[in-house]
MDAnalysis code that builds the backbone (N, CA, C; Angstrom):
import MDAnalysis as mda
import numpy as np

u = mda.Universe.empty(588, n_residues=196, atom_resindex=np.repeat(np.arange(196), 3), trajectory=True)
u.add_TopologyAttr("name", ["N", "CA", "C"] * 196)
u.add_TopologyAttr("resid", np.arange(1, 197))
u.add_TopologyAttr("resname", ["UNK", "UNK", "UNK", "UNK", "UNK", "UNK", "UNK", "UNK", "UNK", "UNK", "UNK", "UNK", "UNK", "UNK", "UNK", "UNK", "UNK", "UNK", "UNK", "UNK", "UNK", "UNK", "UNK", "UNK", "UNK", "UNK", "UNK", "UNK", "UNK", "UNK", "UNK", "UNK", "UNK", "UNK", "UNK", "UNK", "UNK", "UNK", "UNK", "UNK", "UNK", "UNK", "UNK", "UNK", "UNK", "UNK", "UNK", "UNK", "UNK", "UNK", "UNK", "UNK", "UNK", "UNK", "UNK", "UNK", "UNK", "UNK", "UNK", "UNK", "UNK", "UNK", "UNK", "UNK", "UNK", "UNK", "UNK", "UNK", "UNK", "UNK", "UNK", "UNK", "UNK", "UNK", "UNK", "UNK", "UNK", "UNK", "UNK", "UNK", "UNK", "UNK", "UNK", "UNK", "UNK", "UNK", "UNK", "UNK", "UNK", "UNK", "UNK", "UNK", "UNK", "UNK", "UNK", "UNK", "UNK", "UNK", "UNK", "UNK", "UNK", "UNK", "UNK", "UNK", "UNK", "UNK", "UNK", "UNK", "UNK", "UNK", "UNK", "UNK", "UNK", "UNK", "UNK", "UNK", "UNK", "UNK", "UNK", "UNK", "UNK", "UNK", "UNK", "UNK", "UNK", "UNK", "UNK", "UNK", "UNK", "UNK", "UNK", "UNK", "UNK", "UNK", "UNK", "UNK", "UNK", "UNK", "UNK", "UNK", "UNK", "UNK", "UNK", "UNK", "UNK", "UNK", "UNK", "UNK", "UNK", "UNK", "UNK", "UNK", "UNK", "UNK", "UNK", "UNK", "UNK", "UNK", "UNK", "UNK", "UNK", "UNK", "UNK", "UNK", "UNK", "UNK", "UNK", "UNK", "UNK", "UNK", "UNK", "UNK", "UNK", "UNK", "UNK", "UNK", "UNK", "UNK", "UNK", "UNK", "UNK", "UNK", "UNK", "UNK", "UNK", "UNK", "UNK", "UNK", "UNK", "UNK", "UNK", "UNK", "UNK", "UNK", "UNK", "UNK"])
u.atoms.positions = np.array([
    [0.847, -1.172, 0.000],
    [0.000, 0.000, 0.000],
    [0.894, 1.238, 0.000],
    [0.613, 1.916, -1.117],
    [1.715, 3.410, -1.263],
    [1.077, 4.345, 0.007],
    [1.501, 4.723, 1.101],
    [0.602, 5.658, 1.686],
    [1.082, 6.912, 1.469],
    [0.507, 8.088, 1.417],
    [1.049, 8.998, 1.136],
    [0.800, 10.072, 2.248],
    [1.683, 10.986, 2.675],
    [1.464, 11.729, 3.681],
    [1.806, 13.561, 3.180],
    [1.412, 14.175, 3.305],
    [1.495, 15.686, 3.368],
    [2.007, 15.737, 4.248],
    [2.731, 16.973, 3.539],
    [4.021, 17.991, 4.413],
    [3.735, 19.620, 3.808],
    [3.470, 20.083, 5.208],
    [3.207, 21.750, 5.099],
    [4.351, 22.489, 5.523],
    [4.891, 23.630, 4.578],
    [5.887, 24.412, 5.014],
    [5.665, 25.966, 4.530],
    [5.954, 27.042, 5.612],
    [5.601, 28.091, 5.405],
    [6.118, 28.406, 3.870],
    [7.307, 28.453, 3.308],
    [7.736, 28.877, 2.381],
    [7.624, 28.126, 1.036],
    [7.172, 26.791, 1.161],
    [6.350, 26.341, 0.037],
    [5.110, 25.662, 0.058],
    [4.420, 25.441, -1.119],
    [3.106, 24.758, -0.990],
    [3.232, 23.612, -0.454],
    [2.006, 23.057, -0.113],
    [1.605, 21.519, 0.349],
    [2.385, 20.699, -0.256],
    [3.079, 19.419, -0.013],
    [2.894, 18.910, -1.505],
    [2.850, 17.474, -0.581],
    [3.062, 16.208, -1.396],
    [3.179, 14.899, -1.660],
    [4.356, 14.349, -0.917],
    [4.353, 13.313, -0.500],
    [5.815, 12.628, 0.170],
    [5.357, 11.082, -0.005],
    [5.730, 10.271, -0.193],
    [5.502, 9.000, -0.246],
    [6.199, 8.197, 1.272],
    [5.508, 7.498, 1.447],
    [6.330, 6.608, 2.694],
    [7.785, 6.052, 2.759],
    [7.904, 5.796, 1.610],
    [9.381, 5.069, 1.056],
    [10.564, 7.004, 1.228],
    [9.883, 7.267, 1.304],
    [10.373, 9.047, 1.484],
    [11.245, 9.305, 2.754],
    [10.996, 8.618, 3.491],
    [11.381, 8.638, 5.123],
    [12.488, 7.686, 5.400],
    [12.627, 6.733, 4.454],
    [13.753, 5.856, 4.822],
    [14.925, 6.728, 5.057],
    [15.746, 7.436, 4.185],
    [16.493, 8.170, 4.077],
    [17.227, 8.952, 5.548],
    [16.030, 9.233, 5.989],
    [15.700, 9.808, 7.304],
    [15.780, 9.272, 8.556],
    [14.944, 8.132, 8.333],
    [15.384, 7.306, 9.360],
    [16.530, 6.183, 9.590],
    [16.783, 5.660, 8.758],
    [18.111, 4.575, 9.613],
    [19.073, 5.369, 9.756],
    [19.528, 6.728, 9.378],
    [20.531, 7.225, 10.402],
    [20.680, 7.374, 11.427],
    [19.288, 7.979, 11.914],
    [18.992, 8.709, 12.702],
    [18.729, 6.928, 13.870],
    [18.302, 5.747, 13.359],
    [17.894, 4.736, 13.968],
    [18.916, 4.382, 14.849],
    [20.133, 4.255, 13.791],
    [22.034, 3.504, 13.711],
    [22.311, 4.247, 14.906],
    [22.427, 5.963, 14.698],
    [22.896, 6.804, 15.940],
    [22.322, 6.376, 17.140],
    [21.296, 6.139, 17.430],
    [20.351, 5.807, 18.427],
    [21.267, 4.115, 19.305],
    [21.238, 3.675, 17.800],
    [21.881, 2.629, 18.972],
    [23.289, 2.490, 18.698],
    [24.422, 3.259, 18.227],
    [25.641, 3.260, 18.522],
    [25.791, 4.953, 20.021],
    [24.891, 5.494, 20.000],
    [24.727, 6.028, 21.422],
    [24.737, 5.153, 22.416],
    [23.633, 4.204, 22.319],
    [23.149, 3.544, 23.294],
    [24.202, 2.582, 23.758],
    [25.099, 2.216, 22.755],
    [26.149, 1.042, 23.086],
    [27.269, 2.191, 23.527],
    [27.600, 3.327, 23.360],
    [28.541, 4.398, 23.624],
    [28.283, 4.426, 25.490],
    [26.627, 4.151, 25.697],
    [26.389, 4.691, 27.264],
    [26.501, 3.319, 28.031],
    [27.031, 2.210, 27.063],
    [27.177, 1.004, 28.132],
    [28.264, 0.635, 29.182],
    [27.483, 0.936, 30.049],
    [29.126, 1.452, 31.114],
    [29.650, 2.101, 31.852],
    [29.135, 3.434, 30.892],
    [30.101, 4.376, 30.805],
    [29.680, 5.265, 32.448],
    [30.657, 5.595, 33.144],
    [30.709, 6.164, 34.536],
    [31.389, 7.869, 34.609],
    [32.182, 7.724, 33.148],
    [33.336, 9.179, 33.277],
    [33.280, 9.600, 32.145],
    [32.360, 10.725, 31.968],
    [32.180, 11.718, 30.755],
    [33.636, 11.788, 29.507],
    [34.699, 12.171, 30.280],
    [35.963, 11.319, 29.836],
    [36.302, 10.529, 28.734],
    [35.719, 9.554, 29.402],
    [35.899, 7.903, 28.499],
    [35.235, 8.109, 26.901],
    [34.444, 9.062, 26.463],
    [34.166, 9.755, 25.786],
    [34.983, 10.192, 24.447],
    [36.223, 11.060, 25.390],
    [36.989, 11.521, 24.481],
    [37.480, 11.012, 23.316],
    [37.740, 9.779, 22.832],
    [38.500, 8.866, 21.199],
    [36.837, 9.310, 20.464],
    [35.767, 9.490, 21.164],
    [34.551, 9.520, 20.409],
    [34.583, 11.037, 19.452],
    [35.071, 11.960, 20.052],
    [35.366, 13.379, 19.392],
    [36.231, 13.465, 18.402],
    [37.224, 12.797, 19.014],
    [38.386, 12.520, 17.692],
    [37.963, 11.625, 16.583],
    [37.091, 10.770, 16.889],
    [36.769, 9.834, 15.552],
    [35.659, 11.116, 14.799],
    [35.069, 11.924, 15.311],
    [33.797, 12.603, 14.551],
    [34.786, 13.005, 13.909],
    [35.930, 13.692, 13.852],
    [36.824, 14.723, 13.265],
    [37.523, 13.553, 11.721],
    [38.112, 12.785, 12.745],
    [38.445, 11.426, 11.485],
    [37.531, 11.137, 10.717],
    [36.616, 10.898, 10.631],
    [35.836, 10.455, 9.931],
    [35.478, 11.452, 8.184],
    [35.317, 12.741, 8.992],
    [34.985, 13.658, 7.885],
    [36.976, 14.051, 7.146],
    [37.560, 14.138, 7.776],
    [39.001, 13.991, 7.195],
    [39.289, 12.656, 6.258],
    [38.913, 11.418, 6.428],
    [38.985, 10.467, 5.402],
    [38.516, 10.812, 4.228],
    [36.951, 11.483, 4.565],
    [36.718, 11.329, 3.359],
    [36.816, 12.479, 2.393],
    [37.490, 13.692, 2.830],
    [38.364, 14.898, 2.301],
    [39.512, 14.221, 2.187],
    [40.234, 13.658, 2.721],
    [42.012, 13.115, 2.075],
    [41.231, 12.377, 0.609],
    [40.277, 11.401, 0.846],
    [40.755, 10.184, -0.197],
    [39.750, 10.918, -1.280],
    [39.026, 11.968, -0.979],
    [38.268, 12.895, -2.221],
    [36.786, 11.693, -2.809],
    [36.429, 10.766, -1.670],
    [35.683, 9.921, -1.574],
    [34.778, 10.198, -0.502],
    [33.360, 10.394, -0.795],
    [32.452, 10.233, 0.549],
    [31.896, 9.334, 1.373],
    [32.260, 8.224, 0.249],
    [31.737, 6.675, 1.243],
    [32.736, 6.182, 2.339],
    [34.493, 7.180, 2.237],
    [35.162, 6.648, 2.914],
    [35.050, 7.093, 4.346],
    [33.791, 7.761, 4.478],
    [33.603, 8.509, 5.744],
    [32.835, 6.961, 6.396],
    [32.166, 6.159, 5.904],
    [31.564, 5.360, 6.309],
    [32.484, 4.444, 7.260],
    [34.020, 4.312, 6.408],
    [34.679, 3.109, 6.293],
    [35.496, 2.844, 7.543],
    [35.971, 4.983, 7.681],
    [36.562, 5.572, 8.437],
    [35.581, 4.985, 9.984],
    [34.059, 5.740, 9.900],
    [33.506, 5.504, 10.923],
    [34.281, 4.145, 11.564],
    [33.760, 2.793, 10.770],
    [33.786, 1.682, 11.309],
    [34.779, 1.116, 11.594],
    [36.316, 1.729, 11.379],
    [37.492, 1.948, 11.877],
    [37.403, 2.133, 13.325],
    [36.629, 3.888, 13.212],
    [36.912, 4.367, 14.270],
    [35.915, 3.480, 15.516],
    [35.026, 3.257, 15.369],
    [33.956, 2.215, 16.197],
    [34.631, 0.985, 16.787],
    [35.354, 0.207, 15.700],
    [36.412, -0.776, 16.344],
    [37.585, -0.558, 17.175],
    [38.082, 0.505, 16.959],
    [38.814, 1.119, 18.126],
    [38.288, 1.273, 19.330],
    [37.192, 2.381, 18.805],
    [36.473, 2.423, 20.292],
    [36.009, 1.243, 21.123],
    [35.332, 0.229, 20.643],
    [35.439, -0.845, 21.385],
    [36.422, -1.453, 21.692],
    [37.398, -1.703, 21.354],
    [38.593, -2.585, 21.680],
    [39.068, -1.558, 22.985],
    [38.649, 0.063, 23.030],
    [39.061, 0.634, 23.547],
    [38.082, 0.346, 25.181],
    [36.799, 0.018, 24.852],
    [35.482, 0.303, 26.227],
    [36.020, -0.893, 26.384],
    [36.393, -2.485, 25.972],
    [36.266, -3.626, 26.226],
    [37.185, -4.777, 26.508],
    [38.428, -4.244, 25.775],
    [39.284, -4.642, 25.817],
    [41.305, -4.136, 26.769],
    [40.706, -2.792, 26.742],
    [41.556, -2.127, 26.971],
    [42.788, -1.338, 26.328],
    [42.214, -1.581, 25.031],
    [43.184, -0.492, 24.001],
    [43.004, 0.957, 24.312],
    [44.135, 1.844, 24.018],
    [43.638, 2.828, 24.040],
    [43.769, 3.659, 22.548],
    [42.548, 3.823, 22.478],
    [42.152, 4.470, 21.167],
    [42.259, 5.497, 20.254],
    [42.959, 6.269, 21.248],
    [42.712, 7.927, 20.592],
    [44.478, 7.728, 20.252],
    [45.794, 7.560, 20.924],
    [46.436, 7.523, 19.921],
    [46.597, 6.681, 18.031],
    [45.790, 5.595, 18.507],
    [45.641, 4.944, 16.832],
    [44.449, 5.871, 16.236],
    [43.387, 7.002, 16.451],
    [43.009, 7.368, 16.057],
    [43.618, 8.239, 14.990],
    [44.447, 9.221, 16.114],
    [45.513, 10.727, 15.899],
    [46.473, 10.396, 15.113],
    [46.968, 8.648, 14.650],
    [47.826, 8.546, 14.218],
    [47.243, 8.181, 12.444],
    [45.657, 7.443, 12.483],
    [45.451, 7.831, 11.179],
    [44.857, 8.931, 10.354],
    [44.483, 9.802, 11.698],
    [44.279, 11.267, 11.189],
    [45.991, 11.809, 10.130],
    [46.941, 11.293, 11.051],
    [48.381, 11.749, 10.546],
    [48.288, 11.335, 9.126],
    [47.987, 10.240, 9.341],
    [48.382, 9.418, 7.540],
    [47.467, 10.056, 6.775],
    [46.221, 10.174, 7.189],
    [45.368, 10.754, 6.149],
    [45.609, 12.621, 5.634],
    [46.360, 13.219, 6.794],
    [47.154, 13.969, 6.081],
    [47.835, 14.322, 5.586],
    [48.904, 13.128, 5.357],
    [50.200, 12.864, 4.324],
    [49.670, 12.402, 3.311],
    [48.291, 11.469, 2.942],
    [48.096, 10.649, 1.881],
    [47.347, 11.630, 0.965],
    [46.519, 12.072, 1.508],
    [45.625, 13.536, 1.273],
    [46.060, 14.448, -0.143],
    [47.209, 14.993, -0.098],
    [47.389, 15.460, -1.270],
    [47.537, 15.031, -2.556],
    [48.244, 13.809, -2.278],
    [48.246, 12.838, -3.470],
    [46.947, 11.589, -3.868],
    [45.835, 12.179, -3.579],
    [44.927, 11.704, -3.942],
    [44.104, 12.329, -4.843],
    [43.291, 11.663, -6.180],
    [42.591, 12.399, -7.189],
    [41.886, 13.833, -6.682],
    [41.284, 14.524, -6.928],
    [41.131, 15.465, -6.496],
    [39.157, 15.744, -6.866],
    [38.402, 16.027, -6.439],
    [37.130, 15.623, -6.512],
    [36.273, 16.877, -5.672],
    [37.279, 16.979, -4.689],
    [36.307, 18.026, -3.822],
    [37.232, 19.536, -4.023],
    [36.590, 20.419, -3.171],
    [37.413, 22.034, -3.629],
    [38.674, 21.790, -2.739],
    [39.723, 22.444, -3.562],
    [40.719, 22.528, -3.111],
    [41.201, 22.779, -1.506],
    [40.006, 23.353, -0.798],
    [39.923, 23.407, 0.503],
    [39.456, 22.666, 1.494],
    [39.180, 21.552, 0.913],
    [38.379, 20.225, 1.568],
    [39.379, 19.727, 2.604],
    [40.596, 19.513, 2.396],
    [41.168, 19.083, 2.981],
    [41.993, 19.799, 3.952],
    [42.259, 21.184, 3.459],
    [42.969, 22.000, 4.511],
    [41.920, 22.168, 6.013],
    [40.579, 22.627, 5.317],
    [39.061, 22.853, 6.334],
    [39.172, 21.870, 7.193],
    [39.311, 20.240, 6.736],
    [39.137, 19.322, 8.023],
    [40.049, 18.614, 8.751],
    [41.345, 19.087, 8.421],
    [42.428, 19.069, 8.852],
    [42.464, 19.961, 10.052],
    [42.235, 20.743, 9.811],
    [42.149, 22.193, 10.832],
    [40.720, 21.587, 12.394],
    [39.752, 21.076, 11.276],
    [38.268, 20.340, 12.357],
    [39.424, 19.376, 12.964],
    [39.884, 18.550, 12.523],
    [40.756, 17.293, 13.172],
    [42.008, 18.040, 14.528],
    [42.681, 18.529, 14.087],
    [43.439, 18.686, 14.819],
    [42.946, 19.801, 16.061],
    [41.801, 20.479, 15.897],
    [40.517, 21.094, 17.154],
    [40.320, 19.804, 17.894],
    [39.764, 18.843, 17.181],
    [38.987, 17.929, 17.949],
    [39.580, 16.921, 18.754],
    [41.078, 16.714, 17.888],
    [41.997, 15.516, 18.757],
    [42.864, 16.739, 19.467],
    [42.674, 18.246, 19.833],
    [43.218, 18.219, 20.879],
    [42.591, 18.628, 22.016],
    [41.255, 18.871, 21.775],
    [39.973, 19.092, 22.585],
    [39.666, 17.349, 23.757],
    [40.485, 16.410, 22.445],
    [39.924, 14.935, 23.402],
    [41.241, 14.528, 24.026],
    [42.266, 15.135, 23.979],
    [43.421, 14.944, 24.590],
    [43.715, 15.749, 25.485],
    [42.983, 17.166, 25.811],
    [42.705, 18.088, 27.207],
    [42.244, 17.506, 27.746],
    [41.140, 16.713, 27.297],
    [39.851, 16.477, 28.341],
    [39.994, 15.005, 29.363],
    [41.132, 14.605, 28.607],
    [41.823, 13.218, 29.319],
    [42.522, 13.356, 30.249],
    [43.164, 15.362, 29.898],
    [44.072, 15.611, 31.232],
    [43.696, 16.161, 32.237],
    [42.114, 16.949, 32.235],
    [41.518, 17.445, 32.818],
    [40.699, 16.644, 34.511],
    [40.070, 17.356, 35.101],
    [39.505, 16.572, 36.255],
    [38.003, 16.279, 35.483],
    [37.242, 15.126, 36.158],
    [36.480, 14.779, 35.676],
    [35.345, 15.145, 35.207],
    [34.679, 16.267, 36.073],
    [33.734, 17.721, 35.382],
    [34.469, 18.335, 35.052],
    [35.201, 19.284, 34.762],
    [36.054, 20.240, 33.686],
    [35.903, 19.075, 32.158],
    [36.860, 17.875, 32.137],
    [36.712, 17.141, 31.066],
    [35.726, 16.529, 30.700],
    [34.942, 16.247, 31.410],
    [33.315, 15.519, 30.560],
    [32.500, 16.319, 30.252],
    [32.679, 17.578, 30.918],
    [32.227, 19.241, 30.452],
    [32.598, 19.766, 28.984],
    [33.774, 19.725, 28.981],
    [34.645, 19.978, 27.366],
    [34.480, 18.583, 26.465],
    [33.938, 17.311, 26.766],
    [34.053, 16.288, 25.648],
    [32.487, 16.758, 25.233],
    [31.360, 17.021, 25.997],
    [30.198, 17.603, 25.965],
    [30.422, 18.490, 24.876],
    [30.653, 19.526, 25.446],
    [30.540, 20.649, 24.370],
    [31.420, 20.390, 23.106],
    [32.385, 19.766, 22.693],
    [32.786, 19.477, 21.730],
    [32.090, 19.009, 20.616],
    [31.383, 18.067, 21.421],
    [30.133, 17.254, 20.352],
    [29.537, 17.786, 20.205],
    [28.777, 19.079, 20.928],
    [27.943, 19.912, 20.391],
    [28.132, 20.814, 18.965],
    [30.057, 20.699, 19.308],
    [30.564, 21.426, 17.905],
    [30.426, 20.805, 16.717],
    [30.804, 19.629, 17.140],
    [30.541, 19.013, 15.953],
    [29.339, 18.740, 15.221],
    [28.452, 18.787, 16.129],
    [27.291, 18.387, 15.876],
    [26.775, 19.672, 14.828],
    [26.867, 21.201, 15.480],
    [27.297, 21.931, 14.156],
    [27.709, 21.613, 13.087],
    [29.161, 21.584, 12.978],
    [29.717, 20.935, 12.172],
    [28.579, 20.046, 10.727],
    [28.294, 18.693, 11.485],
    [27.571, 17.990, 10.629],
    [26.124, 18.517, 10.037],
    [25.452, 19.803, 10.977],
    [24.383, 20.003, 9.946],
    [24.821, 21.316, 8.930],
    [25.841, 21.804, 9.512],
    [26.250, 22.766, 8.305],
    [26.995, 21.853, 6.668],
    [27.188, 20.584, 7.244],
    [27.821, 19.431, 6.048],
    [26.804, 19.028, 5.426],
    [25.465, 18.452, 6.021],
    [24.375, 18.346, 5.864],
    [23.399, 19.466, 5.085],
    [24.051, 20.161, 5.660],
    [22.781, 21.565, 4.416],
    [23.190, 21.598, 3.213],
    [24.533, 21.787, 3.108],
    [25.468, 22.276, 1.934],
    [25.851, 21.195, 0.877],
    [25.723, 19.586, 1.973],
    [25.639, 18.535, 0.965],
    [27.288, 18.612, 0.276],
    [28.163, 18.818, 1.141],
    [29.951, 18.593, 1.302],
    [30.605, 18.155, 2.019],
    [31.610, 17.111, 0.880],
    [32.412, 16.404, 1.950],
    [32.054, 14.669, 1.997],
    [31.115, 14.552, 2.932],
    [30.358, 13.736, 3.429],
    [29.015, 13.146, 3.047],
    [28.217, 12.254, 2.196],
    [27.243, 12.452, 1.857],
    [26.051, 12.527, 3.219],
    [24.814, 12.493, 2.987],
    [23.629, 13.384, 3.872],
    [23.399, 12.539, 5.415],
    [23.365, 11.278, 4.700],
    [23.127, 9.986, 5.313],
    [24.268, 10.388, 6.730],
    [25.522, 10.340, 6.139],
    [26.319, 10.749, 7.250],
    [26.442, 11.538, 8.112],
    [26.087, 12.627, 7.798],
    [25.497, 14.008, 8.612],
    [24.924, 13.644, 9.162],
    [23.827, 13.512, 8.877],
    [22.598, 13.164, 9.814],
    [22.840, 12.226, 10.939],
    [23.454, 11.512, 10.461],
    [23.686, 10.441, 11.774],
    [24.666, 10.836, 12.783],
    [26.117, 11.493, 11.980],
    [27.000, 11.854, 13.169],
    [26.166, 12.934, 14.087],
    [25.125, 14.122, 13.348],
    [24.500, 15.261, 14.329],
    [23.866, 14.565, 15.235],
    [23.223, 13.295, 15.218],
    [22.123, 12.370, 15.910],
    [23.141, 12.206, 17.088],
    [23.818, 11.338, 16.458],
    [25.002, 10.781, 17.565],
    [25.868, 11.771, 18.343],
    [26.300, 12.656, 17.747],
    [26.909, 13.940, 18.564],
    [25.569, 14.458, 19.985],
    [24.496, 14.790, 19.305],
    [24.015, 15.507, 20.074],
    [23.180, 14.346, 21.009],
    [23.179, 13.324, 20.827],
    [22.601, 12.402, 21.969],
    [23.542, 12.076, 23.193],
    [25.329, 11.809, 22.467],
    [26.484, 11.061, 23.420],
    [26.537, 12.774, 24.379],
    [26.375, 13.586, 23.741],
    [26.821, 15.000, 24.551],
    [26.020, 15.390, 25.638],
    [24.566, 15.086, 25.801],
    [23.750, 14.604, 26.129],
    [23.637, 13.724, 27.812],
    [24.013, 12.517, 27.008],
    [24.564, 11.857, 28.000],
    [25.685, 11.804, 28.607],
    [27.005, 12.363, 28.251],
    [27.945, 12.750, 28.949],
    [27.866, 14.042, 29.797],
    [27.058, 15.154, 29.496],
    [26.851, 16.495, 30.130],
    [25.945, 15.604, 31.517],
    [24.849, 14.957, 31.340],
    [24.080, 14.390, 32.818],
    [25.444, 13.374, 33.589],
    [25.709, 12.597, 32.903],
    [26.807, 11.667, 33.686],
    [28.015, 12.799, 34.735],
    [28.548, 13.704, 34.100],
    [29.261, 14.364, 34.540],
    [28.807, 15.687, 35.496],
    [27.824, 16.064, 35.317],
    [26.907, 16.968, 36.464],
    [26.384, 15.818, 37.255],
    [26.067, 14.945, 37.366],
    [25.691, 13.726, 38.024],
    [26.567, 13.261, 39.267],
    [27.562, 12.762, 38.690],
    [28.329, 12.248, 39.188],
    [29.013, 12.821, 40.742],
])
C-alpha cells in the first residue's frame, strides 16, 4: 500500500511525500540511536568519551584526504572498532586514532582530487581542534573534562548540519547520523558528569 502523507511548510506549498520518502531519514537517525546507546554502556566518566570526538573529526578527514564520501563510512567503522577494543578490551584508542588522522594527512594530497581545493585544509584544521579538545579532556579533572568532551560534540554536531545543508564532503546519510550521535552522546555525557 503506497501511503502517502502531506508535508506543510511556510515557504512552500503543500505537496506529496511517499512513505518510502522517510527511509532516508530514518536509519541514520535509527544507527545513531543505537551506537549512542552502546557508547552509554558502562560508561561512569564523561571522559571515556573523548577517542569519540576525535573519531567525529576522522571520519569527515577520510573522506576529504581520499576525495571519496563513502570513505567517511569506512573511516567511521574503523573508528567504532577502536572504540570498542578501547570500552572492552583495553586499548587505548585515541592515539591509533591521531595517528590515522596523521596518515590521512600525508596521503591527502596525493589523492585524485574531486572536492574544492579546501576540503582538505578545512578538516584538517576540524581534526586537529577535535583531537586536541579529546586529549585536554583526558588531562583534565572529571567535570572540567566531561564538560569539554560535551561541548565538543555539540561542535561538531554543528559541524555535521552545516555538512548536511550544503551537501559537502560527506554524503547526507552521514550528517545526519554523526549530528544524531553527537548531540545524543553529549547529552549523556553532560548528565553523567553533572551527576556524578
Amino acid at each position: 500500500m503506497d501511503a502517502v502523507l502531506r508535508q506543510e511548510s511556510p515557504d512552500r506549498p503543500l505537496r506529496r511525500r511517499r512513505a518510502g520518502d522517510w527511509w532516508p531519514i530514518v536509519w541514520p537517525t535509527a544507527l545513531a540511536v543505537l551506537v549512542a546507546s552502546a557508547t552509554a554502556y558502562r560508561l561512569a566518566d564523561g571522559r571515556e568519551v573523548a577517542p569519540v570526538v576525535a573519531a567525529s573529526g576522522l571520519v569527515y578527514l577520510a573522506a576529504a584526504a581520499t576525495h571519496r564520501r563513502w570513505v567517511a563510512w569506512v573511516a567511521f567503522g574503523v573508528a567504532f572498532a577502536l572504540i570498542t577494543l578501547d570500552k572492552f578490551a583495553g586499548l587505548d584508542a585515541l592515539p591509533w586514532l591521531l595517528a590515522l588522522a596523521g596518515v590521512l594527512v600525508i596521503v591527502g594530497p596525493t589523492a585524485s582530487r574531486t572536492h574544492p581545493w579546501w576540503a582538505l585544509p578545512l578538516q584538517t584544521a576540524a581534526m586537529l581542534v577535535l583531537g586536541a579538545m579529546a586529549v585536554l579532556a583526558l588531562r583534565l579533572d572529571p567535570t572540567v573534562g566531561g564538560l569539554l568532551v560535551a561541548a565538543a560534540l555539540l561542535g561538531h554536531a554543528a559541524w555535521d548540519a552545516h555538512h548536511y545543508r550544503t551537501g559537502r564532503v560527506v554524503d547526507r546519510a552521514l550528517a545526519r547520523f554523526c549530528a544524531v550521535l553527537d548531540v545524543l552522546v553529549a547529552i549523556l555525557v553532560g548528565a553523567i558528569t553533572l551527576t556524578a
